[in-house]
N, C-alpha and C positions, 0 to 999 in steps of 0.2 A: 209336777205333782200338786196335788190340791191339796191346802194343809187345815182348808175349813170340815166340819162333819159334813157328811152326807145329807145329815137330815137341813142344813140351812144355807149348804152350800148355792141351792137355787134362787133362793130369796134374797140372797146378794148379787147374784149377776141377774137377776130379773128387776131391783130396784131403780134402775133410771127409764123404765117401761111403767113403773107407774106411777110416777110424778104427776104431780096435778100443772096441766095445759096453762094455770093462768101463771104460775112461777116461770113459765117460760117465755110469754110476752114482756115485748119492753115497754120502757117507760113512757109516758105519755108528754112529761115534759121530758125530756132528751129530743122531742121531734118538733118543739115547741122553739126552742134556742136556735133551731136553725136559723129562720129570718133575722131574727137582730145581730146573729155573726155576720150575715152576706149583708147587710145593711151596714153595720161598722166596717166592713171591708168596703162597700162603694164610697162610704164615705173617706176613708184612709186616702184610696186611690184618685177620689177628686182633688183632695188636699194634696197632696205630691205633681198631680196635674199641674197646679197651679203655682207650685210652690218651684218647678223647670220652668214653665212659660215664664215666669218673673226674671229669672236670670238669663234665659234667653236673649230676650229682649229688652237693652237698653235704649234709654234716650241719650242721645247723642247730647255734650257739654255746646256744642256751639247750635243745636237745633231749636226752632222757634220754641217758641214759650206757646202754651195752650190759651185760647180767648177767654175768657169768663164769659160768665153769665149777662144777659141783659142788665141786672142789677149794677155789674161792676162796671170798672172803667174800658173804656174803648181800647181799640190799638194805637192808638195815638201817644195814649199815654204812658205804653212799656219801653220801659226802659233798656236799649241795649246793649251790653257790654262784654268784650270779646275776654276770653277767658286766658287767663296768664300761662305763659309757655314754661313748665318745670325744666328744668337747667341751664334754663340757657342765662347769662349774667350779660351785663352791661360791658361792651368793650370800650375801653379806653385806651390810647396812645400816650404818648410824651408829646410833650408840647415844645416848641423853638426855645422858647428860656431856659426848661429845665436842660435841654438838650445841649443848650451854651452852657452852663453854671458846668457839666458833669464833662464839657472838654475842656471849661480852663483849671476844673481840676486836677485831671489826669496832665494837662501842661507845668502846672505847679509842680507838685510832686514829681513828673519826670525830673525838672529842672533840679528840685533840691536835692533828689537821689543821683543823678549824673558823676556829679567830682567823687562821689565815692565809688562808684562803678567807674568811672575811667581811673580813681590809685589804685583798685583792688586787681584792676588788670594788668598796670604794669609792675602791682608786686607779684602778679603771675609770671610775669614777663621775667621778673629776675631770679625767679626761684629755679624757672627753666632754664636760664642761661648760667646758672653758679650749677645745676645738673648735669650740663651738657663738659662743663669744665671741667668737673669729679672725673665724668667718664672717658674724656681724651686720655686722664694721665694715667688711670683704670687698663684702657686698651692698650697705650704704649710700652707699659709695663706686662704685660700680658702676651704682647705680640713679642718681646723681647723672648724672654723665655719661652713660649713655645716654637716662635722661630729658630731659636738661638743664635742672635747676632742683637748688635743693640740698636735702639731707639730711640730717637732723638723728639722730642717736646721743644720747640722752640716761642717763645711769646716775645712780640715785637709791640711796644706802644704806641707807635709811631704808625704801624700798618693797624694796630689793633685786631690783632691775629694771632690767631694756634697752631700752630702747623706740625704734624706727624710727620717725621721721615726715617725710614729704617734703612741700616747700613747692608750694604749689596754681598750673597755669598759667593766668594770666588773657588770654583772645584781644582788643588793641588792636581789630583790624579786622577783615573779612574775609578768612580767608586767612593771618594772622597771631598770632603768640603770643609773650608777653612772659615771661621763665622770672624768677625770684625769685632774688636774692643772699640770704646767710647774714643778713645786716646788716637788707636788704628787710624780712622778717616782724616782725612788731611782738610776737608773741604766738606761739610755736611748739604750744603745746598748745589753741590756738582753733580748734576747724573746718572756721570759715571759712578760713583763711589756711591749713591745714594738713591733712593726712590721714594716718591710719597704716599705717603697711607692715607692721609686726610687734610683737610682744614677746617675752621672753625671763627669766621668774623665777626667780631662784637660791633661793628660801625653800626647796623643799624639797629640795634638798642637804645631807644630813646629816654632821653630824662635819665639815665643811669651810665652810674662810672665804674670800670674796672681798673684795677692795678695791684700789681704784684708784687708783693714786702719779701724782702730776705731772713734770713732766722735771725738780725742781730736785736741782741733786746734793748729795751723792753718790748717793742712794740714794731721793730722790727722799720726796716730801711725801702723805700719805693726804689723798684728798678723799672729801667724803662725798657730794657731786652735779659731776655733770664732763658739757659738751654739747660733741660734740666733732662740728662742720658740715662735710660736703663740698659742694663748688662744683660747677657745671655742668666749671668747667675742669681740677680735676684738683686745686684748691686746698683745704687742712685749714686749717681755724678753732676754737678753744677758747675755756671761758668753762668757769671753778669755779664761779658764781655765777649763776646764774638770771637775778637782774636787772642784772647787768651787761650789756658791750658784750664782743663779739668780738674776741680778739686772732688773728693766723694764728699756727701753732703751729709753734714752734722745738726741740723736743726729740721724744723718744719718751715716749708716754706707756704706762704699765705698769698693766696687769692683772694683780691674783696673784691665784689660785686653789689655795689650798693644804688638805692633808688632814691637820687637828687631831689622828687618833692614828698615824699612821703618817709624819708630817712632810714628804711626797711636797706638792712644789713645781712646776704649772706657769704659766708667763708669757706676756703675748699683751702683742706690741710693738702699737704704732700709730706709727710713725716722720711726719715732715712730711709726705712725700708718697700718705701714708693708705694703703698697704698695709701692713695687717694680717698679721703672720706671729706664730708657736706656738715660744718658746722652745722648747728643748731641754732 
């Protein structure tokens, strides 16, 4: 709906029919600016030209140099010089001398390190063999009761030896088995009555001495043969004396295991009740 009168509704939709012709031409400079745009753009575009081709094309660091002019000096008198190579350094070696000075160093220093690497290995040496002692009298007592018969520890100074042997079970009946006291075997190294578990030679332990002290005090008595028997029950018996009789054992008995250049001392108790334990 038309919300203008009737009477002027026309002369509003008939006013862009009568605008005057020159408000509608353009401007005379707007058609003028064109050349100096296209003219600043040729020149832009030659700039950029030039400004690729330069990076294009390098002159090479080792390529001739350009002649000068008549005015200047000849070729004669350019100077050539090859241009330095980035990372790479000067290699050097060692030289005979140095190379003598840094082997009778390491000969030095072996030498004065030696004596302590060869005592610190035969206190290795002793520590493993006062270990291996602990656990003979460990096992004989051990193989006693769970076998249930007894076992015989014998040490000889003379052989320089340990020796395991456990008393033999003999079956009453069917079904039944009669296990051996300490007292029982007549003969511990026959047999018949006997068999062996193990041995243990200290001969070739060198630079070091073992010997085995009896409980008397203070400080206890060197024997040169010592059998020292566990029971089925858990019971220690001694004898210094091969053909003696069995006493049960009242004190600890002492194993030293010591190392002759270095004076390193270690001790394996055998208390009553037959555990074996590794002085300190």
């Amino acid at each position: 709906m038309n919300t203008f009168p009737a009477g002027i509704a026309w002369p509003v939709r008939l006013a862009p029919f009568f605008i005057a012709p020159q408000s509608l031409a353009p401007d005379a400079r707007f058609f003028e600016r064109f050349p100096m745009k296209f003219h600043n753009l040729a020149r832009i575009r030659q700039g950029m030209r030039l400004a690729f081709a330069r990076h294009s094309v390098r002159s090479s660091s080792c390529s001739r140099p350009a002649l000068r002019g008549p005015d200047g000096p000849g070729p004669s008198s350019l100077t050539w010089r090859a241009a330095p190579r980035r990372g790479r350094r000067r290699a050097r070696g060692f030289t005979l001398p140095e190379l003598l000075a840094v082997v009778v160093l390491i000969g030095i220093l072996a030498a004065a390190a030696s004596p302590s690497f060869v005592n610190g290995m035969r206190d290795r040496r002793v520590n493993r063999t006062a270990m291996e002692i602990s656990g003979i009298y460990r096992l004989a007592r051990h193989q006693a009761m769970g076998r249930g018969t007894a076992v015989l520890v014998r040490w000889s100074a003379s052989a320089r030896e340990f020796e395991v042997r456990q008393a033999r079970i003999e079956g009453i009946a069917a079904g039944s088995m009669l296990s051996k006291s300490c007292l029982s075997v007549a003969d511990w190294m026959n047999p018949a009555e006997t068999e062996l578990v193990t041995r243990f030679n200290v001969t070739d332990l060198e630079l070091a001495s073992v010997e085995l002290r009896d409980p008397t005090p203070p400080d206890g008595v060197v024997s040169d043969d010592a059998d020292v028997c566990f029971t089925a029950r858990g019971r220690t018996f001694v004898r210094y004396n091969f053909a003696a009789g069995f006493t049960p054992l009242l004190g600890a008995i002492r194993v030293n295991v010591t190392n002759t250049r270095t004076g390193l001392l270690r001790s394996v108790f055998v208390p009553p009740n037959g555990v074996a334990r590794l002085g300190l």
